[in-house]
C-alpha positions in Angstrom: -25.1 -142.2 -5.8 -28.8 -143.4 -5.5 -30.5 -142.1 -8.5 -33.9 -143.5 -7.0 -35.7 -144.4 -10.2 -36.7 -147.3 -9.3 -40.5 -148.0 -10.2 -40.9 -145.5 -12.8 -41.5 -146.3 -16.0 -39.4 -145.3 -19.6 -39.4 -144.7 -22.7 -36.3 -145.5 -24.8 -35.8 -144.8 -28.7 -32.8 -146.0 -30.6 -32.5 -148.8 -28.2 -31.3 -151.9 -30.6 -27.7 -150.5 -30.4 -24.9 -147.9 -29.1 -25.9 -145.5 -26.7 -29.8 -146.9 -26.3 -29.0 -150.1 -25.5 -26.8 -149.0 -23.2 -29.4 -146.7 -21.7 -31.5 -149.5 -21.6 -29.4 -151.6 -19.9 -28.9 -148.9 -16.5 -32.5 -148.3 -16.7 -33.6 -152.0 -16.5 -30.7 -152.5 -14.0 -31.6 -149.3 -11.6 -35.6 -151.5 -11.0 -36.8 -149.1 -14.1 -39.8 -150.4 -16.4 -38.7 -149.7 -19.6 -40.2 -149.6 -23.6 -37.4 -150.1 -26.1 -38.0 -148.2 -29.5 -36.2 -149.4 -32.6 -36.3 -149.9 -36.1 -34.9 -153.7 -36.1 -36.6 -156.4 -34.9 -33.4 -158.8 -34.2 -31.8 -156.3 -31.9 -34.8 -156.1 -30.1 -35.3 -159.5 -29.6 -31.7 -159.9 -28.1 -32.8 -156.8 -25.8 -35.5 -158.8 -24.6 -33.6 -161.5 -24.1 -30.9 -159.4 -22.2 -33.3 -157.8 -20.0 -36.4 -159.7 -19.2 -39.3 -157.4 -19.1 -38.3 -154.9 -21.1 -41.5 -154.2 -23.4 -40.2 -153.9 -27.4 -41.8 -151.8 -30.0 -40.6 -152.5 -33.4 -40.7 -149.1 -35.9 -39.3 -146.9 -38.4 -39.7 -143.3 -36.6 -39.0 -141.8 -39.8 -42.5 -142.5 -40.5 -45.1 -140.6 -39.0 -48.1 -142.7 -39.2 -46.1 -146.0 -38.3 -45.1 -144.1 -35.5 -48.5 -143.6 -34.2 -49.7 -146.9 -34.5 -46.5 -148.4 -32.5 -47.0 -146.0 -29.5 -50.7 -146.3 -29.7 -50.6 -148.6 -26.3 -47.8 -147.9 -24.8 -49.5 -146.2 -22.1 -48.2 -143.8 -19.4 -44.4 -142.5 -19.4 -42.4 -140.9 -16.6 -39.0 -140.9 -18.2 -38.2 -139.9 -22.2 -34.8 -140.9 -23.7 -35.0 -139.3 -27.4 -31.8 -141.3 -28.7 -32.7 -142.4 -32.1 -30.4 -140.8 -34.9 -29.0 -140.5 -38.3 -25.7 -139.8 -39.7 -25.8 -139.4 -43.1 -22.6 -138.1 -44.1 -22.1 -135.7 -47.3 -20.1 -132.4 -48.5 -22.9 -128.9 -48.3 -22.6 -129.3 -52.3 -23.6 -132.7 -52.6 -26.2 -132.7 -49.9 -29.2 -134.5 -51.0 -33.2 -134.1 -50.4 -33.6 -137.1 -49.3 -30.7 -136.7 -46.9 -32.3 -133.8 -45.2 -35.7 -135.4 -45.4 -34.6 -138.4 -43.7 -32.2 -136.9 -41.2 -35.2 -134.4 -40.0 -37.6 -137.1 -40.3 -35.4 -138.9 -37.3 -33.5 -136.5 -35.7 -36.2 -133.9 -35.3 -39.3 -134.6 -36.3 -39.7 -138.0 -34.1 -38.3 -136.0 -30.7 -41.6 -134.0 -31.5 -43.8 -136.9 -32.2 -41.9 -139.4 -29.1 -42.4 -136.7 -26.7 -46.2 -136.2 -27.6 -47.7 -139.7 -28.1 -48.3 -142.2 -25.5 -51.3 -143.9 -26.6 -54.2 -145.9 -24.8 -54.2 -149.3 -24.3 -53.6 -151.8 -27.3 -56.6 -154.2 -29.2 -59.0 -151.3 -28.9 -59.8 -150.6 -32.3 -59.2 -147.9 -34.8 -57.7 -144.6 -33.7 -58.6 -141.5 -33.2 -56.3 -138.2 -32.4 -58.7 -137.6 -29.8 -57.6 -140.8 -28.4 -54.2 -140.6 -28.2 -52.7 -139.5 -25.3 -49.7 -136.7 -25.2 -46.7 -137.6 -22.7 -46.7 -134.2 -21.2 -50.4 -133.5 -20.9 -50.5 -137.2 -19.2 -48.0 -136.3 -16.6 -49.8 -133.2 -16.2 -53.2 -135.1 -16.0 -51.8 -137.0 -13.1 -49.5 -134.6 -11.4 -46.5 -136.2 -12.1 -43.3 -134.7 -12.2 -41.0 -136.0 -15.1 -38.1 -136.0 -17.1 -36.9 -136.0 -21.0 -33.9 -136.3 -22.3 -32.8 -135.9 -26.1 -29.6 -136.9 -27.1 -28.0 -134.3 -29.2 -24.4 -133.8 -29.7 -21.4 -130.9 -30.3 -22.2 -131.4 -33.2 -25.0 -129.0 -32.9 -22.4 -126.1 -31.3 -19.4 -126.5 -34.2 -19.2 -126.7 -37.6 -17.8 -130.3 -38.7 -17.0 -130.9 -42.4 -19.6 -133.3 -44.1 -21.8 -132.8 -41.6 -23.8 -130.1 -42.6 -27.3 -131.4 -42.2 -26.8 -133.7 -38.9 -25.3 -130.3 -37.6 -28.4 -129.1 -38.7 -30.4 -131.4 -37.3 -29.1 -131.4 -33.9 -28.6 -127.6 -33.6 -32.5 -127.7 -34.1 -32.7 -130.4 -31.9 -30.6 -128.0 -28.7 -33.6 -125.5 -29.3 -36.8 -127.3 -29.3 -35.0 -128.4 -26.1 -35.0 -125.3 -24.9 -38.8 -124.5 -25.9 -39.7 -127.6 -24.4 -38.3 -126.8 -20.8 -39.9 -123.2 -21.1 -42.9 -124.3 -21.4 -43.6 -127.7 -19.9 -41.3 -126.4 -16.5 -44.5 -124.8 -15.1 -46.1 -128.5 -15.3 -43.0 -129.9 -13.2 -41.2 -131.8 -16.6 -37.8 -131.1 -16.9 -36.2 -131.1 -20.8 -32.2 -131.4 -21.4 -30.0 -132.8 -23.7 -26.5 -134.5 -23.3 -23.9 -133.3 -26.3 -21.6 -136.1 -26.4 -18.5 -135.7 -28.1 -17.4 -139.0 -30.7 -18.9 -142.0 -28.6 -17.0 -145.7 -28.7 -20.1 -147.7 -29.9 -19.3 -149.9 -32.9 -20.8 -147.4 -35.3 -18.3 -144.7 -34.0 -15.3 -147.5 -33.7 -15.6 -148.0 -37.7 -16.2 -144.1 -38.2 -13.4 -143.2 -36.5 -11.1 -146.4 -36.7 -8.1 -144.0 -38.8 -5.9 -142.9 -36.9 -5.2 -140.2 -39.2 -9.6 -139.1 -39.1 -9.4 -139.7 -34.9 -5.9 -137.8 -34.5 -8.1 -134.6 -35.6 -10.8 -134.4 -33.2 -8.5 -136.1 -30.7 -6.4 -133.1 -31.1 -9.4 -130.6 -29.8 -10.4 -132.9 -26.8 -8.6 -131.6 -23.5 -8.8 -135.2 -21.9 -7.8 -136.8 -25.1 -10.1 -139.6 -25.9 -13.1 -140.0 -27.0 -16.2 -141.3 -24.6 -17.3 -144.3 -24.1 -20.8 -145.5 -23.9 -21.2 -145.5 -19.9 -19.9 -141.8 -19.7 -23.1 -141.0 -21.8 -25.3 -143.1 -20.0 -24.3 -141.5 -16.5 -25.0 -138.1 -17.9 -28.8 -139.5 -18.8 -29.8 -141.2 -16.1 -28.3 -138.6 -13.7 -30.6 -135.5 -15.7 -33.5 -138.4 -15.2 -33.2 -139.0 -12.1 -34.3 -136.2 -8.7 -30.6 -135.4 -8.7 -30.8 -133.0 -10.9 -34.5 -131.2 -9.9 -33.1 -127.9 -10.7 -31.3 -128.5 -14.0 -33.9 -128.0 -17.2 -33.0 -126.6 -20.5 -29.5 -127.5 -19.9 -27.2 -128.8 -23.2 -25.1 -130.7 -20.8 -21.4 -131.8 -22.6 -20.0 -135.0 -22.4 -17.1 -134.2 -24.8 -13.7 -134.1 -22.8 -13.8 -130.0 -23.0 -14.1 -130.2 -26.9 -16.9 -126.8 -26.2 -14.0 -125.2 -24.5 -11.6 -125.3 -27.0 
């Protein structure tokens, strides 16, 4: 299927590893111009080196200001991948403050802040808020149509022990979704999120490398496995792409019927 987004320009967080990079890698591939968010400077590199062209930003989005000054000049954004997450795993008794202030701070918070600020162009000097430019209003400003998509999980539709505040987090995450489509559909930008069941990226390999810890979710998944990277990715670039002009607000499953169960 010809997705035709070729020429437009992205914006990619959580692209060092997993589902990002992979993301990354289709975009790049399908004649996309794409900026790759992440926290570590090596993966980046190795991005870079991957994909030539791809423009890097190096940041911690769990900090706000940081944030701000990465994005200042990345200028104008067609396509939003919010991918950047944290897992931090603990019992509802033991959960911590700084778990849930981190976990927001990523999970949440930065979807805000990524799908606002765009930024003018970089070496111009100290910034103002006046001078920074919001995605949406700068798609608006120009009459673009355009797409964002956060990547959430079913985590944020069932309960999962230890998980009480990355449920949290991504239950939150389904509804500003939903906010987001209300009110930016008028203006032609389309909001969704893909709810991936567990993926097969090496984070989620070692997580879920007992056979005893897999055979339990494995046991609520219909199709019996868990997804791999690319089945995510299709999901994203398809609710990207014109194929799917009608589909906004949408928590779209990629979870081997594990919702239907």
């Amino acid at each position: 299927m010809e997705l035709g987004l070729a020429g437009r320009r992205a914006l990619v967080t959580g692209a060092g590893k997993g589902i990002g990079r992979s993301t990354v890698r289709a975009l790049h591939a399908a004649g996309v111009r794409v900026v790759a968010v992440s926290r570590t400077q090596g993966d980046l590199d190795s991005l870079v080196r991957e994909c030539p062209g791809v423009e890097p930003v190096c940041v911690d989005l769990g900090d706000w200001a940081a944030t701000e000054r990465a994005l200042a000049g990345v200028g104008p954004v067609d396509l939003l991948v919010n991918n950047a997450a944290m897992a931090l795993l603990q019992p509802f008794l033991e959960v911590t403050k700084e778990a849930c202030d981190t976990a927001f701070d990523v999970n949440l918070r930065a979807v805000v802040q990524v799908s606002q600020v765009s930024g003018r162009g970089r070496g111009r000097g100290p910034l103002t808020v006046s001078e920074f430019q919001i995605v949406a209003r700068g798609l608006i400003a120009r009459g673009a149509p355009g797409s964002i998509v956060n990547v959430s999980s079913q985590a944020s539709q069932r309960a999962l022990a230890n998980h009480s505040v990355y449920c949290a987090t991504k239950g939150a995450l389904d509804m500003l979704t939903k906010v987001m489509a209300m009110e930016l559909g008028p203006h032609k930008i389309r909001v969704n999120t893909v709810n991936p069941t567990v993926v097969m990226t090496p984070m989620g390999k070692a997580n879920w490398s007992d056979p005893m810890k897999a055979k339990t979710m494995l046991d609520r998944i219909p199709l019996g496995r868990f997804a791999e990277e690319q089945d995510v990715v299709d999901a994203i670039l398809f609710l990207l792409s014109d194929r799917s002009s009608m589909t906004t607000g949408s928590a779209v499953p990629v979870d081997g019927g594990f919702l239907a169960t």
